[in-house]
C-alpha positions in Angstrom: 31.4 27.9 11.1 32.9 27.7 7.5 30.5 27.7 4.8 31.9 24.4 3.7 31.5 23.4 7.0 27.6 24.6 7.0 27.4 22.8 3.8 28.4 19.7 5.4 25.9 19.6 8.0 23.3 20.2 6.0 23.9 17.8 3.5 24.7 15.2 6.7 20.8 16.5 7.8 18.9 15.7 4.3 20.8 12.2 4.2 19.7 11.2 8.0 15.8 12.7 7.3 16.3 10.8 3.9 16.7 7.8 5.5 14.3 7.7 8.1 11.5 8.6 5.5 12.8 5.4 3.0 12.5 2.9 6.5 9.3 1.2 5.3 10.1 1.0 1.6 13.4 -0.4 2.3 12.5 -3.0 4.8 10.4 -4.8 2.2 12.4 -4.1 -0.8 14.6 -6.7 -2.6 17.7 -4.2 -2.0 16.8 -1.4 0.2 19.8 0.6 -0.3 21.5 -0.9 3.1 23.9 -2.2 0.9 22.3 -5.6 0.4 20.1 -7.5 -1.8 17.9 -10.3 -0.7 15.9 -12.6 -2.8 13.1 -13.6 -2.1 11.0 -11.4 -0.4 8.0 -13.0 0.7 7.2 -16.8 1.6 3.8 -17.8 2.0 3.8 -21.8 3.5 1.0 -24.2 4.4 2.7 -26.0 7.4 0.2 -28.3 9.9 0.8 -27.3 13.6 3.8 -30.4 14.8 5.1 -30.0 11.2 7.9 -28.2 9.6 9.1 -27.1 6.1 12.1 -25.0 4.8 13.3 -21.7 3.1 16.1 -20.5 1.3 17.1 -16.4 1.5 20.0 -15.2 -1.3 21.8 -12.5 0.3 24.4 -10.4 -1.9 26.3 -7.6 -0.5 26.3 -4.7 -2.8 28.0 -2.1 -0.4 31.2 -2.1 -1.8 33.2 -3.4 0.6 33.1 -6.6 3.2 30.6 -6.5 5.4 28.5 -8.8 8.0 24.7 -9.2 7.8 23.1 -9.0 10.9 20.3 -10.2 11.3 16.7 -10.0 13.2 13.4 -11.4 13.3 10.3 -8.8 13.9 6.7 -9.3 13.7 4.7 -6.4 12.1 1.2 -5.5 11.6 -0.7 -3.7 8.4 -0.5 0.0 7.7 -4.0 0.1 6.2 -2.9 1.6 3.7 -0.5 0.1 1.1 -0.3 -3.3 2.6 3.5 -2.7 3.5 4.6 -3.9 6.9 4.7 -1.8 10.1 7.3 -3.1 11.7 7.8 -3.6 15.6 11.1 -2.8 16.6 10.0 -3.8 20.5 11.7 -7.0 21.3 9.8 -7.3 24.2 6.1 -6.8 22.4 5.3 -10.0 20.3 2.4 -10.6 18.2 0.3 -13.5 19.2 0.3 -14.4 15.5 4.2 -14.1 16.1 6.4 -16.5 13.8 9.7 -16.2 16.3 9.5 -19.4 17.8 9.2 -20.7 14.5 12.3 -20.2 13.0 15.3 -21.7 13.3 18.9 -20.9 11.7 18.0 -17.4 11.4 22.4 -16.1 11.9 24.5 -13.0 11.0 26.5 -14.1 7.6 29.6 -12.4 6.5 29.6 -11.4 3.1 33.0 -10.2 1.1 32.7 -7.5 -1.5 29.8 -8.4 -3.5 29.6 -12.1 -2.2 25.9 -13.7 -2.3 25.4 -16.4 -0.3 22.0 -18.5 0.1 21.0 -19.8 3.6 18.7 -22.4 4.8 15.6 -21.6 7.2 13.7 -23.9 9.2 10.0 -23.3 9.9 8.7 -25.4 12.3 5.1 -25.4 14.1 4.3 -26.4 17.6 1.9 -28.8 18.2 0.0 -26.5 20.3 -0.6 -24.1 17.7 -3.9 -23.0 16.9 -5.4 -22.9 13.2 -4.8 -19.6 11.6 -2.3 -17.3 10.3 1.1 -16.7 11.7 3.5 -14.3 9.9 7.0 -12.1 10.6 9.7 -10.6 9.1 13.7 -11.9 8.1 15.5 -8.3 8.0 19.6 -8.1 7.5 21.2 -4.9 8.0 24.7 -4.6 6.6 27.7 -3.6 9.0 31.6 -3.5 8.5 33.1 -6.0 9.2 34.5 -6.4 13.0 32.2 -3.6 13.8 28.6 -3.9 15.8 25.6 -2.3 14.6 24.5 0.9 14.2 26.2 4.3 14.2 28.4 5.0 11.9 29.5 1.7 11.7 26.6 0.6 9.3 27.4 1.4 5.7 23.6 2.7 5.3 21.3 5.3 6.7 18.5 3.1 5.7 17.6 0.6 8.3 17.4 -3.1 6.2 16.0 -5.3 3.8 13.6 -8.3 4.5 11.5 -11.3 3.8 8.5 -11.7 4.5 6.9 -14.8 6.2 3.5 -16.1 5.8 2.7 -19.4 7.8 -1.1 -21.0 7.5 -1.8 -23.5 10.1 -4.6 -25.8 8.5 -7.8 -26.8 10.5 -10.5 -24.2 11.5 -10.2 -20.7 9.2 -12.7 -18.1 8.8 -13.1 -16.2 5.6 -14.7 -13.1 5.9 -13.9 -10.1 4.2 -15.9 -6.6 4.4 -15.9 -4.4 2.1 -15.4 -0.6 3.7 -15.5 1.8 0.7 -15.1 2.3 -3.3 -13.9 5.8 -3.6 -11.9 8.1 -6.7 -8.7 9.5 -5.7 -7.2 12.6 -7.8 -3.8 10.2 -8.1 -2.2 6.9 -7.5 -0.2 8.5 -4.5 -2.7 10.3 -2.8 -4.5 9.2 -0.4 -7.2 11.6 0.3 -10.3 10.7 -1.8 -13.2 12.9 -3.0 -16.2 12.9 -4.6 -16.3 16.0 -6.9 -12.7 17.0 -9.3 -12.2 19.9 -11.1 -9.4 17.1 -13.2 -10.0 13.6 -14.0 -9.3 11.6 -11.2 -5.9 8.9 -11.9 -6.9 6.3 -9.2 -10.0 4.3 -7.7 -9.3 2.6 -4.1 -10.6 -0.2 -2.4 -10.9 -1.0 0.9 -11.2 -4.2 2.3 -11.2 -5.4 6.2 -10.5 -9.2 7.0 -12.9 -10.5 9.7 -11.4 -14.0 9.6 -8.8 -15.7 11.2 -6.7 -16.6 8.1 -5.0 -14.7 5.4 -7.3 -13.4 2.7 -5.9 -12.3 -1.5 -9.5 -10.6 -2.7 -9.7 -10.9 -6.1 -12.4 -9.3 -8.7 -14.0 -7.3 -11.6 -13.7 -3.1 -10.9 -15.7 -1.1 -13.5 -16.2 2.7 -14.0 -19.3 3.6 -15.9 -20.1 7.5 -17.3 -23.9 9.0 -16.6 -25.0 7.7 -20.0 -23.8 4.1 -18.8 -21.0 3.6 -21.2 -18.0 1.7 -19.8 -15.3 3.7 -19.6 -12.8 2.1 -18.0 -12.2 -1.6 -16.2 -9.7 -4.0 -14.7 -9.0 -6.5 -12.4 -8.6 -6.0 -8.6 -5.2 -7.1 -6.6 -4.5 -9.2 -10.0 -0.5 -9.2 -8.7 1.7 -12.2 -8.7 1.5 -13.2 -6.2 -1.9 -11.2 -5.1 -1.6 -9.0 -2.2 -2.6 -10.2 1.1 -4.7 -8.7 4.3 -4.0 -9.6 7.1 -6.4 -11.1 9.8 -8.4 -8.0 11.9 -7.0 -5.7 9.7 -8.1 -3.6 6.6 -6.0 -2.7 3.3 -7.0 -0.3 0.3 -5.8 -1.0 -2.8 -5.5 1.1 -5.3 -5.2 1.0 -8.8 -4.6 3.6 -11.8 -7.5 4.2 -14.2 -8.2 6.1 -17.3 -10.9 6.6 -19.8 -12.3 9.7 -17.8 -12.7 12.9 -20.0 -16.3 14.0 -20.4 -18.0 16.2 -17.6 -20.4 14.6 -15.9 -21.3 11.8 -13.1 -19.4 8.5 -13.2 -20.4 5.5 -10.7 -17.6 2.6 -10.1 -18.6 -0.6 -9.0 -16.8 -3.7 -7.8 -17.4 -7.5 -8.1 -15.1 -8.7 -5.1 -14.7 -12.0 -4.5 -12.1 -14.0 -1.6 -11.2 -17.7 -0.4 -12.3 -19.8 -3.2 -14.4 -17.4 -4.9 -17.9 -18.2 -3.9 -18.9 -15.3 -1.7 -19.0 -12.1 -3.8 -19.0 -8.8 -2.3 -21.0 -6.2 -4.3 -20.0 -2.2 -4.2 -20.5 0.7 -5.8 -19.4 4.6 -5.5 -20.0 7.4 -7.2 -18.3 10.7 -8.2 -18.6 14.2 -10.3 -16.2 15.3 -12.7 -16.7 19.4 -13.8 -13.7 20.8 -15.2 -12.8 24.1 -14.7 -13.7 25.3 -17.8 -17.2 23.8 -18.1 -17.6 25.7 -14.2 -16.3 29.0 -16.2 -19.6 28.8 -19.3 -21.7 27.6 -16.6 -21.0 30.6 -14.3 -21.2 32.8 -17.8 -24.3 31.1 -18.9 -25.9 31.5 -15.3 -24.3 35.8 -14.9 -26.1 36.0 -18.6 -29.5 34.6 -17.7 -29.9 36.5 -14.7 -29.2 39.7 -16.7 -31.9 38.8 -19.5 -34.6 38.0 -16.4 -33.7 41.3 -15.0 -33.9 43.2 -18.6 -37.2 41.2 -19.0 -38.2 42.3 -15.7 -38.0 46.2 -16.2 -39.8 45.7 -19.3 -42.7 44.0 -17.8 -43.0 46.8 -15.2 -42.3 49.7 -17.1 -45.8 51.5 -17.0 -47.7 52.0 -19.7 -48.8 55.5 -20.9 -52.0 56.2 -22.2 -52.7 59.4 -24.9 -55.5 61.5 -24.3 -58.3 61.7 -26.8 
């Protein structure tokens, strides 16, 4: 093979491992790089069960050429981490919290060379429906036009952009919320926490499971206090518009970027949680050790130095003591 050739293939190898790696950001993302834009990405809708209400999606096809969207309707469940969708590409598993019966008007659209077009959703709810919450996903993948999915047909490695739907059926909801942990992490993108750093730690997590039957949006006070207790740092949990949401029997840490950490020393966080309507307040706190690396250096010095003065005071001690003759 040519080394133009080898060239080729690995580039073609980077782009395709590229692609399956950007899957969950894209799917949620208001473009996606699929080629399309879609506004807006999340609905959240208070429909009783025998009732129905309406969206609107703006698609715009930013590909570059003409294209049609094609699109599907997936349930998806909580990564337990982020709060981003796991989708499920099974069309034969469905959620029983599944909004697919739901929908109505949900079609491919052809879109010209940077055409936008809005569309018109129906959501309606059986009668038979039980209180609670009920969500899904809207994705549109973009493909050339007189072509069918997939291959090299689609003008993006990256598998689609979507909207989000959140349905609450009134009548019967639990609130409950647990509150797992309140640990440091050494940055806003990792997700391994710890309670002793060598550097200041960038990020405190949260996590919190829903116990109910309904979607819960925790709000509340997050403070980080030095051994002294001084304040060093404080702000307000999932204080997003609009606020994050966990889903019903599942958990969600978030995590949040703090500063204000730069003596040595013990720091404790605690967090005033609340959810629903704010009356039941969940009460937390964590702890953690911050020792640099240098204050570990003069403490190791210190410690090597005192050990040779007790030994240097020891041989003095028993040295033995000559006595002159008279």
């Amino acid at each position: 093979m040519s080394l133009r050739g080898r060239l080729a293939l690995l580039v073609g190898a980077l782009l395709i491992l590229f692609g399956i790696g950007s899957t969950a950001f894209a799917q949620t993302s208001s473009t996606g790089g699929s080629g399309l834009s879609i506004s807006p990405t999340r609905f959240d809708l208070t429909i009783d069960k025998g009732q129905q209400s309406t969206i609107q999606l703006t698609l715009k096809n930013i590909s570059g050429t003409d294209i049609v969207a094609k699109s599907a309707i997936n349930d998806f469940e909580s990564n337990g981490v982020s709060g981003e969708p796991r989708i499920i590409t099974d069309p034969t598993k469905q959620s029983s919290a599944s909004i697919r019966n739901f929908l109505v008007g949900v079609t491919d659209l052809p879109l010209a060379k940077d055409e936008s077009k809005t569309i018109t959703v129906q959501v309606s709810v059986p009668q038979n429906a039980a209180p609670g919450a009920y969500y899904g996903i809207i994705r549109y993948a973009a493909v050339r036009n007189g072509q069918t999915s997939g291959g090299s047909n689609q003008v993006s490695l990256t598998a689609s952009v979507g909207a989000v739907v959140l349905v609450t059926v009134p009548g019967n909801i639990t609130q409950q919320v647990k509150l797992v942990s309140i640990q440091a992490f050494k940055n806003i993108t990792d997700n391994t926490s710890s309670s002793f750093f060598l550097s200041a730690p960038k990020a405190i997590g949260i996590e919190l499971q829903n116990l109910g039957n309904g979607f819960s949006s925790p709000f509340g006070r997050v403070s980080i206090k030095d051994m002294f207790g001084k304040e060093v740092f404080n702000y307000e949990l999932n204080s997003g518009d609009p606020r994050g949401v966990i889903l019903p029997n599942s958990s969600r840490l978030f995590k949040d970027s703090v500063k204000g950490i730069s003596m040595p020393g013990r720091y404790t966080i605690t967090g005033n949680i609340s959810y629903g309507s704010g009356g039941d307040i969940l009460i937390s706190t964590g702890t953690f050790w911050y020792l640099p690396v240098w204050l570990i250096v003069v403490l190791v010095i210190l410690l090597v130095v005192l050990i040779g003065l007790g030994y240097v005071l020891y041989r003095r001690l028993r040295r033995p003591v000559h006595k002159h003759a008279k």
